[in-house]
PDB file with one MODEL, atoms N, CA, C and O in Angstrom:
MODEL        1
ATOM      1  N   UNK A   1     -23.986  -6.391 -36.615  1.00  0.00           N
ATOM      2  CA  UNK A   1     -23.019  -6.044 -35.605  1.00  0.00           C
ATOM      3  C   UNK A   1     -23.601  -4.930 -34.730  1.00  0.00           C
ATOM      4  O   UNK A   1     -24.215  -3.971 -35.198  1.00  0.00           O
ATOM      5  N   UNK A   2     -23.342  -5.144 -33.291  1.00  0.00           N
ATOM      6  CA  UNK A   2     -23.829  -4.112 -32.276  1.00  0.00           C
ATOM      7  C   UNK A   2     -23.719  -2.555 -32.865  1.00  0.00           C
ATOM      8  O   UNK A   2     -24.680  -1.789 -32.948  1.00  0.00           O
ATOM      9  N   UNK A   3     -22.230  -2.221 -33.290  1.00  0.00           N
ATOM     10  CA  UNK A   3     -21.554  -1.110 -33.601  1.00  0.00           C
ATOM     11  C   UNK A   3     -22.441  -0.515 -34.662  1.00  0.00           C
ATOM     12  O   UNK A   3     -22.589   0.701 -34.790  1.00  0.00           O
ATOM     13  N   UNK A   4     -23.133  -1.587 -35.556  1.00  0.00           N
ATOM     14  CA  UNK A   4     -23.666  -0.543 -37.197  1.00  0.00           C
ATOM     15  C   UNK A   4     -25.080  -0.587 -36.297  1.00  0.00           C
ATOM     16  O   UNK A   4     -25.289   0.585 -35.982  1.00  0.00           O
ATOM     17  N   UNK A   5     -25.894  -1.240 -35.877  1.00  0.00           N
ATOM     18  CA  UNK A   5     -27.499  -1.487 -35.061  1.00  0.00           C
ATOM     19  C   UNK A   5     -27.299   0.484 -34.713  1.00  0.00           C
ATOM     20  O   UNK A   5     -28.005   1.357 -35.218  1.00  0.00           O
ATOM     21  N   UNK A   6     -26.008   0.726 -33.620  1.00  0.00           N
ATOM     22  CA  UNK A   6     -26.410   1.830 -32.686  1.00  0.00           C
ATOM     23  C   UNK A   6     -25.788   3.114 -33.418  1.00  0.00           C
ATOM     24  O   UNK A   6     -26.018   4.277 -33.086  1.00  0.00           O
ATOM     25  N   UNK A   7     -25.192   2.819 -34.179  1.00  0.00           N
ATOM     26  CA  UNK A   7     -24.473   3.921 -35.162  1.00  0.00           C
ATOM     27  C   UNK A   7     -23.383   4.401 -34.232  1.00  0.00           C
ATOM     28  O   UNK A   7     -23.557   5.572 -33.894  1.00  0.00           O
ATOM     29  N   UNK A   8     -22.232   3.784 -33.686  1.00  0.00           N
ATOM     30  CA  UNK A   8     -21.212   3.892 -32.910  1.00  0.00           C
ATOM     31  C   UNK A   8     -20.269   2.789 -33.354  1.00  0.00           C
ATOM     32  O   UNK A   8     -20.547   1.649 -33.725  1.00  0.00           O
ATOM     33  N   UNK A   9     -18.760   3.554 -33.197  1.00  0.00           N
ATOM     34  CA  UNK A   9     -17.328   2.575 -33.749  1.00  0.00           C
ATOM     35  C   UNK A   9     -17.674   1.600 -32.843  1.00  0.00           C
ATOM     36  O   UNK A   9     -18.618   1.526 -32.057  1.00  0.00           O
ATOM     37  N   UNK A  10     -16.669   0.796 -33.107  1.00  0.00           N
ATOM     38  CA  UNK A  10     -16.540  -0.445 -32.309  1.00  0.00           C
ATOM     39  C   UNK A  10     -15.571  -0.430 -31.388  1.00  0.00           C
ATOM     40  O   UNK A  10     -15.450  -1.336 -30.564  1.00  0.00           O
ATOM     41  N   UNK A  11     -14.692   0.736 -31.454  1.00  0.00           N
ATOM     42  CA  UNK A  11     -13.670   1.471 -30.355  1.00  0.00           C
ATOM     43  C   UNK A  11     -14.429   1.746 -29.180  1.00  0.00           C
ATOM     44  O   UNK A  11     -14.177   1.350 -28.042  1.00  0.00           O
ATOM     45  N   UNK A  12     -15.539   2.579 -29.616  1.00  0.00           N
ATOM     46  CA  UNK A  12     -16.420   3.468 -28.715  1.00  0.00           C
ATOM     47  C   UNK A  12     -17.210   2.094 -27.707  1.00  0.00           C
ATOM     48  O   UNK A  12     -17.368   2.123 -26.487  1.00  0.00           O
ATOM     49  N   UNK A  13     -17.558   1.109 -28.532  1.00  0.00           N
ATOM     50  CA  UNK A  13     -18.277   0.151 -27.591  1.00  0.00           C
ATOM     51  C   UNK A  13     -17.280  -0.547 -26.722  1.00  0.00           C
ATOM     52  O   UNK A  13     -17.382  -0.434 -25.500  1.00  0.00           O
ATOM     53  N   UNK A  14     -16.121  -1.409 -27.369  1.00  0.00           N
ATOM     54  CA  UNK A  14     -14.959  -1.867 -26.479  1.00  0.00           C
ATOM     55  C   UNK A  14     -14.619  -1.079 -25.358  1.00  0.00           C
ATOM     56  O   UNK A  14     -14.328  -1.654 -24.309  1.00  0.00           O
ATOM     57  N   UNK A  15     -14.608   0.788 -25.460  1.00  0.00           N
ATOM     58  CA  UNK A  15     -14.167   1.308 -24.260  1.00  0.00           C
ATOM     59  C   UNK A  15     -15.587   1.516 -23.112  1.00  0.00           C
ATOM     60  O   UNK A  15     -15.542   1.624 -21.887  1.00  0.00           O
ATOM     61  N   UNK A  16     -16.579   1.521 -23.862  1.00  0.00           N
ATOM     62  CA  UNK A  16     -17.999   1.388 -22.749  1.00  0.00           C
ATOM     63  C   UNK A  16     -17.538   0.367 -21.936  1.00  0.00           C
ATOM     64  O   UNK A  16     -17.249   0.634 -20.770  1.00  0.00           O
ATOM     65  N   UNK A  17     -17.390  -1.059 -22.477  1.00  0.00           N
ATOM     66  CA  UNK A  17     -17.521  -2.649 -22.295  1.00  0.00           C
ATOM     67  C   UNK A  17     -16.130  -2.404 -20.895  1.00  0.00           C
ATOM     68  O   UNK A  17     -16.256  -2.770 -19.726  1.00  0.00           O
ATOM     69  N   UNK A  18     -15.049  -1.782 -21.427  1.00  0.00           N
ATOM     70  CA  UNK A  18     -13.895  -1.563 -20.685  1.00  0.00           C
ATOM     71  C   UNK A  18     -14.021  -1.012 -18.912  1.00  0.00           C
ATOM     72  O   UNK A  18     -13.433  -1.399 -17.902  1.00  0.00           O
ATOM     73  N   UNK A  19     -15.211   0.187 -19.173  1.00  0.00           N
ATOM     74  CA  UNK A  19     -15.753   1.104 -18.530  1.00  0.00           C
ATOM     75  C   UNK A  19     -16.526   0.426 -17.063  1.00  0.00           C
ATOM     76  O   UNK A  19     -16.412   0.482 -15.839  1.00  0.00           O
ATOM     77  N   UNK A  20     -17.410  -0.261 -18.170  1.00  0.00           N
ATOM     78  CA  UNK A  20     -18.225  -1.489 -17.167  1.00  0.00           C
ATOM     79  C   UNK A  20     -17.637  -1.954 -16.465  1.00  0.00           C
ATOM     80  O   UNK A  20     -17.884  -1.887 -15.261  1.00  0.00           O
ATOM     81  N   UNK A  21     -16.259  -2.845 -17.158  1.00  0.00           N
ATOM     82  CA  UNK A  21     -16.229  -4.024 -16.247  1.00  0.00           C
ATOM     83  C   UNK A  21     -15.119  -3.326 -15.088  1.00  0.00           C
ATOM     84  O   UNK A  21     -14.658  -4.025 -14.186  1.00  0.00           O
ATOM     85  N   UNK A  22     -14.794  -1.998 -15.225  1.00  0.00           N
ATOM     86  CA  UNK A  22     -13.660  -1.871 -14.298  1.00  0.00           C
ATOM     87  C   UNK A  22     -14.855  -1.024 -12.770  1.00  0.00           C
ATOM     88  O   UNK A  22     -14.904  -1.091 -11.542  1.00  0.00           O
ATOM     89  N   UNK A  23     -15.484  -0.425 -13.706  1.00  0.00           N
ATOM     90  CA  UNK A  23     -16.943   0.462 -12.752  1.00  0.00           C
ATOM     91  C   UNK A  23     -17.953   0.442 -12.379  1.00  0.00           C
ATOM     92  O   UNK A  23     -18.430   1.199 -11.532  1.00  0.00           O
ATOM     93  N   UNK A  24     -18.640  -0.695 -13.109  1.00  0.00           N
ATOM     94  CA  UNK A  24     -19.881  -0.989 -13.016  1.00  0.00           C
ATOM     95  C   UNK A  24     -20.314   0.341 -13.831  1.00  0.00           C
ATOM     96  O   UNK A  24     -19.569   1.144 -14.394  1.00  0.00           O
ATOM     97  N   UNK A  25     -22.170   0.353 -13.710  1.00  0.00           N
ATOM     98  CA  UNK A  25     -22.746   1.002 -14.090  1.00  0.00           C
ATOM     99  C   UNK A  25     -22.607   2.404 -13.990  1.00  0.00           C
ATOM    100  O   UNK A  25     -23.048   3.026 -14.956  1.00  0.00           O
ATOM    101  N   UNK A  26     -22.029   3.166 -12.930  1.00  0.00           N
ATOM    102  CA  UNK A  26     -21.488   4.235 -12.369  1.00  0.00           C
ATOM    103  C   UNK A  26     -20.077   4.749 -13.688  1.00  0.00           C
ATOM    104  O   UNK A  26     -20.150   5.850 -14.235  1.00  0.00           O
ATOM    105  N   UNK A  27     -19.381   4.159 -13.879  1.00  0.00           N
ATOM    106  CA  UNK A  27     -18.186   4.099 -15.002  1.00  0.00           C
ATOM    107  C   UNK A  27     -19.080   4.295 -16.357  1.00  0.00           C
ATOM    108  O   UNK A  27     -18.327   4.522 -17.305  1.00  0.00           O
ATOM    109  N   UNK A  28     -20.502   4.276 -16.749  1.00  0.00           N
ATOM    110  CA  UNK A  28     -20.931   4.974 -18.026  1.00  0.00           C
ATOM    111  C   UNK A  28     -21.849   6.086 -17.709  1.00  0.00           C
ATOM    112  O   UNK A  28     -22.931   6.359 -18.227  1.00  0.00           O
ATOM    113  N   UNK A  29     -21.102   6.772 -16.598  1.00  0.00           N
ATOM    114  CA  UNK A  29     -22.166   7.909 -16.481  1.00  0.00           C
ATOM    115  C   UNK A  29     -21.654   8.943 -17.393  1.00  0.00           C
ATOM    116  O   UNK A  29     -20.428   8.961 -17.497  1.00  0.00           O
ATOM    117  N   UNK A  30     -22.339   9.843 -18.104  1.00  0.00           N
ATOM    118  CA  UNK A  30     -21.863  10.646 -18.714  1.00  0.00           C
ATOM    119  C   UNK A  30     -21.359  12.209 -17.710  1.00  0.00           C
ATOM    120  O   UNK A  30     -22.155  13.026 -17.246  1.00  0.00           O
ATOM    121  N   UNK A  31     -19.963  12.251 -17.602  1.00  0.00           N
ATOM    122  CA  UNK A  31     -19.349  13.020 -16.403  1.00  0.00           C
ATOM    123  C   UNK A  31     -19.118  14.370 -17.613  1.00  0.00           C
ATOM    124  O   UNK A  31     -18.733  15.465 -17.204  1.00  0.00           O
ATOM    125  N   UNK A  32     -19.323  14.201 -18.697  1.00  0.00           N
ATOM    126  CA  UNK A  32     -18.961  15.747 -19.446  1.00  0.00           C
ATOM    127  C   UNK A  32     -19.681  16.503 -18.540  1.00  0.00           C
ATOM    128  O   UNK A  32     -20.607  16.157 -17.806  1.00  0.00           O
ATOM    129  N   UNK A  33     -18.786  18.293 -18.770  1.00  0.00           N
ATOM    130  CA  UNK A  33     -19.526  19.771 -18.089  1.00  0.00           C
ATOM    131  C   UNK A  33     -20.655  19.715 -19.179  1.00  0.00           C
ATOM    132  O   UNK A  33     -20.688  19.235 -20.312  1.00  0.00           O
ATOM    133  N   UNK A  34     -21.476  20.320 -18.482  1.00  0.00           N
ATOM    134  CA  UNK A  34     -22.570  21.125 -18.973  1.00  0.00           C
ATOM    135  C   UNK A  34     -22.436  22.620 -19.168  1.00  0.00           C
ATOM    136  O   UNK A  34     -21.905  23.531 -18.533  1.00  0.00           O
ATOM    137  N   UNK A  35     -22.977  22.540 -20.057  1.00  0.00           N
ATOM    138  CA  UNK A  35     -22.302  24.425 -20.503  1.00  0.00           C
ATOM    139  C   UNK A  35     -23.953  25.254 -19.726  1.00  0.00           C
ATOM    140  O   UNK A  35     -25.115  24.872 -19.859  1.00  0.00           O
ATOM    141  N   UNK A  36     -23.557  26.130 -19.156  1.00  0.00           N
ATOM    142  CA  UNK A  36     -24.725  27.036 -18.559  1.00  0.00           C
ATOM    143  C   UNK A  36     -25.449  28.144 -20.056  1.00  0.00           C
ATOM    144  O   UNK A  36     -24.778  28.724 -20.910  1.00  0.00           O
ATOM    145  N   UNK A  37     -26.440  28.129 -19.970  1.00  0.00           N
ATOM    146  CA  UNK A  37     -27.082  28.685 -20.579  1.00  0.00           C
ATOM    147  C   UNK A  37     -26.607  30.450 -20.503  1.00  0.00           C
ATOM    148  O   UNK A  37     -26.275  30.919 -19.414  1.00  0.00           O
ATOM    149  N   UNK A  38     -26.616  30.985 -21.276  1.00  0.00           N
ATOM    150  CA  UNK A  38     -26.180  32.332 -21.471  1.00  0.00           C
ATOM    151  C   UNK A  38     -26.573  33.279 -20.045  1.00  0.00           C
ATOM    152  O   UNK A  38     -25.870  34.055 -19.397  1.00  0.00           O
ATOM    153  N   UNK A  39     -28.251  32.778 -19.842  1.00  0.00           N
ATOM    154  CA  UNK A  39     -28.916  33.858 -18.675  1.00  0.00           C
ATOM    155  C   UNK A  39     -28.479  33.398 -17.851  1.00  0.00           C
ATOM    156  O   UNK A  39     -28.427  34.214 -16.931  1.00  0.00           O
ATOM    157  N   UNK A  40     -27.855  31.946 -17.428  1.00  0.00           N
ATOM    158  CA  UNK A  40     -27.242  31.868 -15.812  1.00  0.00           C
ATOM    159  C   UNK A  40     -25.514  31.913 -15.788  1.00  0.00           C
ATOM    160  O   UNK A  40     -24.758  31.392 -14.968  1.00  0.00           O
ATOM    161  N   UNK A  41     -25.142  32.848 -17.166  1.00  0.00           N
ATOM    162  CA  UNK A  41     -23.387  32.868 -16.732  1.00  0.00           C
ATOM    163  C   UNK A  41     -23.357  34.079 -16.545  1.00  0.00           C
ATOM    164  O   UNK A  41     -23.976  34.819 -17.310  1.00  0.00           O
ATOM    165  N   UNK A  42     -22.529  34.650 -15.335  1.00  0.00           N
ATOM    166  CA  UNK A  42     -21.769  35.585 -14.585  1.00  0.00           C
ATOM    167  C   UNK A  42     -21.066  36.845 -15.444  1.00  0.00           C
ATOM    168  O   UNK A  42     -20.232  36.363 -16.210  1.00  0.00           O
ATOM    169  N   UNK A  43     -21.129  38.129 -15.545  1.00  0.00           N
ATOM    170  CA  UNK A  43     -20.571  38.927 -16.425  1.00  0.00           C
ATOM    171  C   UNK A  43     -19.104  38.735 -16.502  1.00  0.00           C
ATOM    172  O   UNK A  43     -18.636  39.590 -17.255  1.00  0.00           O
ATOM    173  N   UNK A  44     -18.334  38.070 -16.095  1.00  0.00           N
ATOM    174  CA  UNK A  44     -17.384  37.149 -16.230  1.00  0.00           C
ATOM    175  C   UNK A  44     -16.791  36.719 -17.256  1.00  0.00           C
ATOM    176  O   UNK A  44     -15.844  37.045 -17.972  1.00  0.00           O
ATOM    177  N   UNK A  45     -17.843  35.602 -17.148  1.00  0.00           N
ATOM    178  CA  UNK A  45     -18.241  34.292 -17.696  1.00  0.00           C
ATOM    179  C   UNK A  45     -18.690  34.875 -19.130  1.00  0.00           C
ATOM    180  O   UNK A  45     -18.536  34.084 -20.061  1.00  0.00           O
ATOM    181  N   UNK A  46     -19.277  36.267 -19.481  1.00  0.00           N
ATOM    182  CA  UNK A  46     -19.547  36.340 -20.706  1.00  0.00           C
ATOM    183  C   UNK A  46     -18.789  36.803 -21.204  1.00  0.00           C
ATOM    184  O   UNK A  46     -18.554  36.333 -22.318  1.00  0.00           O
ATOM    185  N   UNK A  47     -18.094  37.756 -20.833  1.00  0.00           N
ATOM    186  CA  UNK A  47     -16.871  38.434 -21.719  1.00  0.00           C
ATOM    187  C   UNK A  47     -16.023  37.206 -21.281  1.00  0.00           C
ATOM    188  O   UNK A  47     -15.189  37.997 -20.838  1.00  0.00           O
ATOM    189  N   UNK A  48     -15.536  36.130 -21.031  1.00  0.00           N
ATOM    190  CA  UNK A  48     -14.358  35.371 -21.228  1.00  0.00           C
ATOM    191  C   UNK A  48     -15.079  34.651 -22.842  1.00  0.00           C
ATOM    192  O   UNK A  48     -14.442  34.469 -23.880  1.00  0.00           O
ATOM    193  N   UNK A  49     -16.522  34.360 -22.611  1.00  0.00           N
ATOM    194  CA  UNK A  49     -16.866  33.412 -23.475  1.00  0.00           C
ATOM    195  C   UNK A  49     -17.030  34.456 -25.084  1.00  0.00           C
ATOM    196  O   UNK A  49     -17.227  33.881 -26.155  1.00  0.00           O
ATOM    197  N   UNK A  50     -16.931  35.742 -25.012  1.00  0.00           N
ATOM    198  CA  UNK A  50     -16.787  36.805 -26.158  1.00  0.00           C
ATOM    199  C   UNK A  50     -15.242  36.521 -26.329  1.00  0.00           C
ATOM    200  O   UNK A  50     -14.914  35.991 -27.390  1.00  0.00           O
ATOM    201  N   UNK A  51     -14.166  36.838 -25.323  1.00  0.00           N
ATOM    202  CA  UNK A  51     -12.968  36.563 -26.172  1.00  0.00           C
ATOM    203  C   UNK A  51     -12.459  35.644 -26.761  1.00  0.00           C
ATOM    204  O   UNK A  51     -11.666  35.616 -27.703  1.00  0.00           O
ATOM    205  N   UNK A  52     -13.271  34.343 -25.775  1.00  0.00           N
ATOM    206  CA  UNK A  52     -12.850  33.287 -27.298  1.00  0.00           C
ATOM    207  C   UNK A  52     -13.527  33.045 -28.454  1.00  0.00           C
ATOM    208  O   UNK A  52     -13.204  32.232 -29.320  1.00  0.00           O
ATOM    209  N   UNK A  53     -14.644  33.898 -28.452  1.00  0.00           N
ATOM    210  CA  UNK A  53     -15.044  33.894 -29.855  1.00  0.00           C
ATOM    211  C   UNK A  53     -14.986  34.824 -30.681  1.00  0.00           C
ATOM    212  O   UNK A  53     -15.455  34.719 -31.815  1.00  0.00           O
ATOM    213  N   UNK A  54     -14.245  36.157 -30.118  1.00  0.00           N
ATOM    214  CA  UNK A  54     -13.099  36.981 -31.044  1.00  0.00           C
ATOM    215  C   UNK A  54     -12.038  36.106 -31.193  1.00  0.00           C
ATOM    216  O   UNK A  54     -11.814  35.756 -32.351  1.00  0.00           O
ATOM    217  N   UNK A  55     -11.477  35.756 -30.503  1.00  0.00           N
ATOM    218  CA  UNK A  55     -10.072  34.628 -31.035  1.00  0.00           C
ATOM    219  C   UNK A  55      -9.983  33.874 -31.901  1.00  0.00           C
ATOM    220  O   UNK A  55      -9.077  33.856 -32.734  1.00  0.00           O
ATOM    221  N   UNK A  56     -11.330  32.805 -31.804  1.00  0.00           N
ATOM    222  CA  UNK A  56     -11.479  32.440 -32.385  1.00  0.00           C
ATOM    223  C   UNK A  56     -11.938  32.841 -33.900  1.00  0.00           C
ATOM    224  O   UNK A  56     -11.405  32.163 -34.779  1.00  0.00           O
ATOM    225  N   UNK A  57     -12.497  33.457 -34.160  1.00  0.00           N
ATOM    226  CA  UNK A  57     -12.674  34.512 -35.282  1.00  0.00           C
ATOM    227  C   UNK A  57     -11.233  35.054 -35.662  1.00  0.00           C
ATOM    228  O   UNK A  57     -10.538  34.596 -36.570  1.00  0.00           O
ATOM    229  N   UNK A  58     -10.954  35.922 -34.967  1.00  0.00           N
ATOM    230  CA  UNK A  58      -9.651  36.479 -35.872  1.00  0.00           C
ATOM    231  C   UNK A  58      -9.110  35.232 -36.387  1.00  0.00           C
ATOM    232  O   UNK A  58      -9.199  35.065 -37.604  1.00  0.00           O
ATOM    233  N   UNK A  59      -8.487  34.199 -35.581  1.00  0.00           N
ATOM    234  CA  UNK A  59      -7.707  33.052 -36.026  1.00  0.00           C
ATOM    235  C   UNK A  59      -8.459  32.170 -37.970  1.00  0.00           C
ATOM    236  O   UNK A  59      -8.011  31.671 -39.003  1.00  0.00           O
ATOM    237  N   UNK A  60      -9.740  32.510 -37.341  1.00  0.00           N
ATOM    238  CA  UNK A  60     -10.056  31.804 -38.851  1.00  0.00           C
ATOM    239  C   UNK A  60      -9.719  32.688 -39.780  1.00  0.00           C
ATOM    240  O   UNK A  60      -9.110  32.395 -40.808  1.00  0.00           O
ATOM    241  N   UNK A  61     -10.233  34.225 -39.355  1.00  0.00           N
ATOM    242  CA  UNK A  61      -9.913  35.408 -40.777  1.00  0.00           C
ATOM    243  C   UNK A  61      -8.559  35.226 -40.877  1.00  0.00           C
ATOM    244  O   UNK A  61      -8.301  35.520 -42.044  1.00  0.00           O
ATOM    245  N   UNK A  62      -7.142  34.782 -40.099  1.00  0.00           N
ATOM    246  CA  UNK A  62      -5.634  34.852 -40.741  1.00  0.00           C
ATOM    247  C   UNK A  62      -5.500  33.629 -41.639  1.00  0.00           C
ATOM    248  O   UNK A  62      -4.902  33.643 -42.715  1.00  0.00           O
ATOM    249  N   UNK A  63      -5.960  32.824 -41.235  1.00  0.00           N
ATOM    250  CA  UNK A  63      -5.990  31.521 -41.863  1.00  0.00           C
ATOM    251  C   UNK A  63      -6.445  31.591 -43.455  1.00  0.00           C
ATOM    252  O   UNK A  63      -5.898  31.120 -44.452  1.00  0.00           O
ATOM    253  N   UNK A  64      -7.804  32.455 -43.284  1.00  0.00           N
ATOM    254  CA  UNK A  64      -8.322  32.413 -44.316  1.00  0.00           C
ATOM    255  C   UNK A  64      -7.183  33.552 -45.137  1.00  0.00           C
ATOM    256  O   UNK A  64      -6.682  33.094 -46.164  1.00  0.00           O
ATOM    257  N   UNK A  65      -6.885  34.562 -44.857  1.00  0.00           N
ATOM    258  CA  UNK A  65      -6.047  35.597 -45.369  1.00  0.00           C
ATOM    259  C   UNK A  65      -4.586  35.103 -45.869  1.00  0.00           C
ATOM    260  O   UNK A  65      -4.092  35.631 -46.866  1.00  0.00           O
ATOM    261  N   UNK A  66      -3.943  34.146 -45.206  1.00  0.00           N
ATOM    262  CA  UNK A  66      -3.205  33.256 -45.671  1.00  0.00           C
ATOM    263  C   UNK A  66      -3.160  32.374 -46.796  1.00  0.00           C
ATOM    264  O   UNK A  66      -2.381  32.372 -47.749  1.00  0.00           O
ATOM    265  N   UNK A  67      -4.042  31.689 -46.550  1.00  0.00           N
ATOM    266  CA  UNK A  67      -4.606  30.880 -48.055  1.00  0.00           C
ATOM    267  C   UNK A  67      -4.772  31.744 -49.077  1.00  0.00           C
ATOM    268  O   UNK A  67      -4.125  31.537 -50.104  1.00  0.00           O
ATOM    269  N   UNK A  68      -5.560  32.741 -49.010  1.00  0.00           N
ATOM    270  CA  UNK A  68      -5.603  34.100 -50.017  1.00  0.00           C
ATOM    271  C   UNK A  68      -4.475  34.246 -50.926  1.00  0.00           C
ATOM    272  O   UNK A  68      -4.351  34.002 -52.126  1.00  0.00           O
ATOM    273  N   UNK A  69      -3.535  34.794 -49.873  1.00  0.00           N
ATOM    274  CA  UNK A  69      -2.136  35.215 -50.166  1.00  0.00           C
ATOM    275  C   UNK A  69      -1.451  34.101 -51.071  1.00  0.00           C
ATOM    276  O   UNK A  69      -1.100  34.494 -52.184  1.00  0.00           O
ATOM    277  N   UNK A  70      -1.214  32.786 -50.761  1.00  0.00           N
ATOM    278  CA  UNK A  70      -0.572  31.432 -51.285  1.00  0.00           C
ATOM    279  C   UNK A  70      -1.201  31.474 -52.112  1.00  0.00           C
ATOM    280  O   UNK A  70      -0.523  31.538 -53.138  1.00  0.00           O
ATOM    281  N   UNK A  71      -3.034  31.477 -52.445  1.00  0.00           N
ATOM    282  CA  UNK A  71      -3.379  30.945 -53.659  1.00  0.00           C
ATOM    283  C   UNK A  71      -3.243  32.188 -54.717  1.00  0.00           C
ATOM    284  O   UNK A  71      -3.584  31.961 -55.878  1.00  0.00           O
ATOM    285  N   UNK A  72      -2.838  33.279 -54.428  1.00  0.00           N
ATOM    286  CA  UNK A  72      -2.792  34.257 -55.341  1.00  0.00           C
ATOM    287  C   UNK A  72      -1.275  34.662 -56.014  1.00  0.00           C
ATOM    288  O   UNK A  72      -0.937  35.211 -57.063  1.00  0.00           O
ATOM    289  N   UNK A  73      -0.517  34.073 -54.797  1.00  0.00           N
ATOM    290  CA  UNK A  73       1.413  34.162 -55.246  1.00  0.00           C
ATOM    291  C   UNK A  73       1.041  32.551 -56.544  1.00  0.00           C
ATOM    292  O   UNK A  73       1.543  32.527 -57.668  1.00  0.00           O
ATOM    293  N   UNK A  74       0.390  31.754 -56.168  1.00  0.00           N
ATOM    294  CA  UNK A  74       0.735  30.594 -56.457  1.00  0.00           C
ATOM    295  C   UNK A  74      -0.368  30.622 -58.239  1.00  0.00           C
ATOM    296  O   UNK A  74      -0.354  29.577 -58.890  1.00  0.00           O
ATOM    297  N   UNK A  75      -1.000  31.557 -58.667  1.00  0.00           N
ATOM    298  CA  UNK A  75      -1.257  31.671 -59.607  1.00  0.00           C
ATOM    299  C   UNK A  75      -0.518  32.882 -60.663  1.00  0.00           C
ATOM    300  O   UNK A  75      -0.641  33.212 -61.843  1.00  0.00           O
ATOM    301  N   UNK A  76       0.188  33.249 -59.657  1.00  0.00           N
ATOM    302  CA  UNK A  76       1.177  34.285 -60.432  1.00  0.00           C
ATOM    303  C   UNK A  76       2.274  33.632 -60.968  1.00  0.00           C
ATOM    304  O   UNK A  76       2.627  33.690 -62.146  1.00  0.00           O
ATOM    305  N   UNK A  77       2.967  32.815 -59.802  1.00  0.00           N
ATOM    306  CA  UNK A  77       3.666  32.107 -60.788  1.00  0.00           C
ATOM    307  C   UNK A  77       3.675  30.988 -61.935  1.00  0.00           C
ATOM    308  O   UNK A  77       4.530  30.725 -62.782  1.00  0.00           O
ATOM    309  N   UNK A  78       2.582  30.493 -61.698  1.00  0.00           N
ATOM    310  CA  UNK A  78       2.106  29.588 -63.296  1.00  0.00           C
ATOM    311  C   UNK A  78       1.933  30.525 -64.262  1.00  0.00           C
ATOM    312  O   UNK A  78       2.845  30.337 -65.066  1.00  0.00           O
ATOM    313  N   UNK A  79       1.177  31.541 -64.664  1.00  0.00           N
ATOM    314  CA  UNK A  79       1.403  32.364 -65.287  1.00  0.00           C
ATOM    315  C   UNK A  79       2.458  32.917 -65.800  1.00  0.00           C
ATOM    316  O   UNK A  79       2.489  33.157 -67.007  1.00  0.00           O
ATOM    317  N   UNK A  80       3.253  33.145 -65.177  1.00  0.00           N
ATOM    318  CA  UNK A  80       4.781  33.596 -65.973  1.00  0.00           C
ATOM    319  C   UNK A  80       5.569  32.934 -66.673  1.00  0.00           C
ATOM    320  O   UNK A  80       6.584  33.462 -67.128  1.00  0.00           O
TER     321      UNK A  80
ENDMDL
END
């Protein structure tokens, strides 16, 4: 099967196939952004791209601090 040959679902090929026939060749261009390399983003552009990766950070440490909390209430009470 095409799908196992290219190592892609068979979703992913039906919507190429979809792509084609409504666009032609132009309809599988790959239109994703390109992310700029660190030395050509704007002092801006770097502190926006630092706060989401404080955000992102804190958000995993509550998450993780959460689970903490549950798995430590949740061995107290088997214990008793």
């Amino acid at each position: 099967m095409t799908s196992e040959r290219f190592g892609v679902s068979y979703q992913q090929i039906y919507a190429w196939v979809q792509k084609y026939k409504k666009q032609g060749e132009s309809g599988l261009i790959d239109r994703r952004r390109k992310r700029k390399q660190f030395a050509e983003q704007s002092d801006a552009e770097k502190a926006a791209a630092h706060a989401r990766k404080l955000e992102a950070e804190n958000q995993r440490l509550k998450m993780e601090n959460d689970f903490l909390k549950n798995w430590t209430n949740s061995k107290g009470a088997k214990s008793s």
